[in-house]
C-alpha positions in Angstrom: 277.7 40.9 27.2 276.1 42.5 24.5 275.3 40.5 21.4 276.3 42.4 17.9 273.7 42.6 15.2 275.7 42.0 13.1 277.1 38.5 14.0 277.2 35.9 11.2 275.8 33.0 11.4 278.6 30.6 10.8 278.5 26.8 12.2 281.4 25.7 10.7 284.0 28.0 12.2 281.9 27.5 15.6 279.8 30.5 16.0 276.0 30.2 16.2 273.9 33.1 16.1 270.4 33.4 15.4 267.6 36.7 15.0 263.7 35.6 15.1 260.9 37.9 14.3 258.6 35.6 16.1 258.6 33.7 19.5 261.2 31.0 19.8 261.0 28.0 21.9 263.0 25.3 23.6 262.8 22.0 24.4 262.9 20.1 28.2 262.2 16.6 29.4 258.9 16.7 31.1 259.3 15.2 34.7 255.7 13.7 34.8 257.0 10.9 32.3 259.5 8.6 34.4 258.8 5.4 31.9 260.0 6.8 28.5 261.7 10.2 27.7 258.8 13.2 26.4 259.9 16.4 25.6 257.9 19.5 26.0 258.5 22.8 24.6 258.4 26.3 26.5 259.1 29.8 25.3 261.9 32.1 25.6 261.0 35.8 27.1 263.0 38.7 28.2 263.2 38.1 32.7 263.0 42.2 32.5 260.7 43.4 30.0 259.0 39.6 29.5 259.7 40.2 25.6 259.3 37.1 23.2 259.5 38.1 19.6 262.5 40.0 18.1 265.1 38.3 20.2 268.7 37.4 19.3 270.8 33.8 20.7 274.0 33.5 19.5 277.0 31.4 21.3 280.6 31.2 20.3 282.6 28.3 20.6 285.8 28.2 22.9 284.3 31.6 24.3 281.0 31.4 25.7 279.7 28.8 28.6 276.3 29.3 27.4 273.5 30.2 25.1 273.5 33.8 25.2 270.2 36.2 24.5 269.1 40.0 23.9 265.3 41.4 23.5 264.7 44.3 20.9 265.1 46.6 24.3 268.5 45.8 24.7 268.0 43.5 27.7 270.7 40.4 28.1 270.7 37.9 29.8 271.9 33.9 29.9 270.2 31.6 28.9 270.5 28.3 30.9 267.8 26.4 29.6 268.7 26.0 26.2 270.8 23.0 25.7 274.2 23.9 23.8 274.0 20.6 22.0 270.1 21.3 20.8 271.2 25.1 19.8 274.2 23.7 17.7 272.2 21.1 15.7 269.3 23.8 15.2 271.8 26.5 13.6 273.1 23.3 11.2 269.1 22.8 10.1 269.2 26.6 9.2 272.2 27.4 7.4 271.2 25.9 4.2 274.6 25.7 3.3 275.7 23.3 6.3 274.4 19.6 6.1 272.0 19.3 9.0 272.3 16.2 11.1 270.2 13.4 10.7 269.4 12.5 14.0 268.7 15.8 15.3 265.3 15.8 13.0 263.3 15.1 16.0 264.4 18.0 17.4 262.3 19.8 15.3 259.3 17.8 15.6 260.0 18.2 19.4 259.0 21.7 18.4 262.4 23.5 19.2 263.3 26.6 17.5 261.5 29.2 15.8 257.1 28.9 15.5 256.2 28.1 12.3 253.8 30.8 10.6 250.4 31.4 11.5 248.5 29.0 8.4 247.0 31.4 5.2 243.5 32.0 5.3 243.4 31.7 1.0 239.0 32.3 1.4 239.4 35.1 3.5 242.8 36.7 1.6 240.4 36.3 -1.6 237.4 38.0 0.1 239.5 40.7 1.2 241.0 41.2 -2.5 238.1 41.1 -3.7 236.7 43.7 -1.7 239.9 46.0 -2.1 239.2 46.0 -5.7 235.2 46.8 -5.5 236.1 49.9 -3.4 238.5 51.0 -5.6 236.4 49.9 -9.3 233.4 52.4 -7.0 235.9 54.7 -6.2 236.6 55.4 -9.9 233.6 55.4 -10.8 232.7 58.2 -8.9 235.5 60.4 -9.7 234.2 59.8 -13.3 230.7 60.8 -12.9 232.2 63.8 -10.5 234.7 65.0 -13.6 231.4 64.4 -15.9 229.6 66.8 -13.4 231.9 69.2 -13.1 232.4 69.9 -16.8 228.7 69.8 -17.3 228.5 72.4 -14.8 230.8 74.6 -16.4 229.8 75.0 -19.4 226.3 75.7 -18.4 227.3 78.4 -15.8 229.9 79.5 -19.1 226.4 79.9 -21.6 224.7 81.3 -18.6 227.1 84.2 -18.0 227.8 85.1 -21.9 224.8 87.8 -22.0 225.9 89.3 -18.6 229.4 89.2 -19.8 228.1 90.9 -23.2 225.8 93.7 -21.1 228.8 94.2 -18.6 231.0 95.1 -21.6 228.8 97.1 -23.5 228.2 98.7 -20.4 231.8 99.7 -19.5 232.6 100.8 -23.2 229.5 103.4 -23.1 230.5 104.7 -19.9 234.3 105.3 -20.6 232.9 106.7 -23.9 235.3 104.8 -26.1 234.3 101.9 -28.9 234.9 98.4 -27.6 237.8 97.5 -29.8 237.5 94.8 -32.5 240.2 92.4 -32.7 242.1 92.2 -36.3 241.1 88.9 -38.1 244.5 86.8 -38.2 245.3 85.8 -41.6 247.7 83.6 -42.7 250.8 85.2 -44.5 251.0 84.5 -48.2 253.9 82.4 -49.5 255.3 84.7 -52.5 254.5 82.9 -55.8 257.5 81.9 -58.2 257.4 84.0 -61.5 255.9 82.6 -63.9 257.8 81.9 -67.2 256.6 83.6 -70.6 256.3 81.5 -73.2 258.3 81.2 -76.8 255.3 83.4 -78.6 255.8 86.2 -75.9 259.9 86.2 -76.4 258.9 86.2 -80.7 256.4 88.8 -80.7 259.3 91.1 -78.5 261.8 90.5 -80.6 259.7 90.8 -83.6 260.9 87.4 -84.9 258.7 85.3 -87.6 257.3 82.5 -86.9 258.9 79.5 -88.0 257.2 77.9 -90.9 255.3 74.2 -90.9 257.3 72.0 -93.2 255.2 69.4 -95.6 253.7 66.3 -94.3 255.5 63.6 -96.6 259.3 64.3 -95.9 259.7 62.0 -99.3 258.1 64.0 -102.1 257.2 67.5 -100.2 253.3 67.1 -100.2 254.1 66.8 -104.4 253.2 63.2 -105.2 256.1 62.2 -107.2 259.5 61.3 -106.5 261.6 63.4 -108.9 265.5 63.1 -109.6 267.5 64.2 -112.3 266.0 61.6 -115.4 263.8 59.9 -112.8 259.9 60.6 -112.4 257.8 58.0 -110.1 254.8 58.4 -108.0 255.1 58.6 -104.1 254.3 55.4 -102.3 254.3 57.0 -98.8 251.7 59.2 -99.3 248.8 59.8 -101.3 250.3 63.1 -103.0 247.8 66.6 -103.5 245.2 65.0 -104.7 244.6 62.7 -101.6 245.2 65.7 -99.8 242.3 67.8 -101.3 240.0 64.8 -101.6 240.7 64.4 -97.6 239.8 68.6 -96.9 236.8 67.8 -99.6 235.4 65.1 -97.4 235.8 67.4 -94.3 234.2 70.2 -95.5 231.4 68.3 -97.1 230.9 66.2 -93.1 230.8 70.0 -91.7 228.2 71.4 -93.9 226.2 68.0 -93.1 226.3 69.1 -89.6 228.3 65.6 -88.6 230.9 65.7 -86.1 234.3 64.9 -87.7 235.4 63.4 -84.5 232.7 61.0 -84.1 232.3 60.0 -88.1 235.9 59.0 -87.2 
């Protein structure tokens, strides 16, 4: 009668079937109390191989006479001394899904079923993650102070070994009777420069074209001082004509013989 592993658990369409990683128990009356009903609670092991964690019940309805069970061997075997009634209402309290019974809740205080998980230790979980992480905060440590070590090491044993390396060479280049080659400095290649453009003098002076001439300051009266037309005569108004002209070179040429700087006198 092997027992599939995997059966659903299912209490609704009548089939109850159970896996526990630790040891399960069930629940008897205990004969020494004849005045009022005590139960006390006993655990299940494999008759062959006396296993009692890892096991598998499981009973179907309309099928099975009783509570069937396997160890993780392989071993089965019936279970007589689990009470259909108390396996039924224990599969309803762990579905989840199926509304458990309310007056099979002593049943679990009775302590029938699965035992409940050793109780956490939180000082010594803490003390043993704290210790976890000083090895490993040590452990990194070291392999910093190693790396340090190690690169420390080589450059000395690097500056050490330059003058043997140097002699060595020298050495082997005398004795083939060749010169130790020189490596080409690299350089950078040069970007080609854009042509540069020649000016407007360059193209004149080719051509042998004149310079253009400069044109009088006042645009009005032509640097003469008076506005002429035919039977009209009158001085210019936008500039101060030849004589301001000259009087203005005078000044300059009397600031330059003084030694002052026009620039500044400005």
């Amino acid at each position: 009668m092997p027992i599939s592993p995997w059966r659903p658990l299912s209490p609704d369409g009548g089939d109850f079937y159970l896996v526990f990683e630790r040891r399960v128990r069930y629940v008897a009356e205990d004969p020494e109390h004849t005045w009022r009903r005590v139960w006390m609670a006993a655990v299940i092991a494999c008759p062959v191989c006396e296993a009692d964690t890892g096991l598998r019940l499981a009973y179907k309805t309309g099928e099975d006479m009783f509570v069937e069970a396997a160890c993780p061997v392989g071993h089965t075997w019936v279970e007589s001394r689990v009470d259909l009634s108390h396996w039924m209402a224990y599969c309803r309290y762990r579905t989840g899904w199926s509304e458990p019974e309310p007056d099979w809740l002593w049943l679990i205080e009775a302590g029938f079923g699965e035992e409940p998980p050793p109780p956490i230790d939180y000082a010594e979980e803490l003390g043993a993650a704290a210790k976890e992480l000083a090895k490993l905060g040590r452990r990194e440590a070291k392999k910093r102070v190693r790396k340090a070590k190690k690169q420390i090491g080589k450059r000395v044993r690097n500056e050490a070994m330059r003058p043997v390396a140097a002699f060595l060479r020298t050495a082997w280049t005398i004795q083939s009777g060749g010169i130790e080659p020189v490596a080409p400095a690299r350089r950078r290649p040069t970007e080609p420069k854009a042509p540069k453009t020649p000016p407007v003098s360059a193209y004149r002076r080719a051509y042998g074209a004149p310079a253009p001439k400069k044109g009088p300051q006042c645009p009005v009266c032509e640097d003469t001082g008076r506005i002429t037309a035919p039977g009209i005569s009158v001085p210019c108004t936008e500039c101060g004509g030849p004589a301001a002209v000259l009087a203005d070179a005078e000044a300059r040429a009397e600031r330059a013989r003084q030694g002052k700087n026009t620039a500044t006198s400005r």
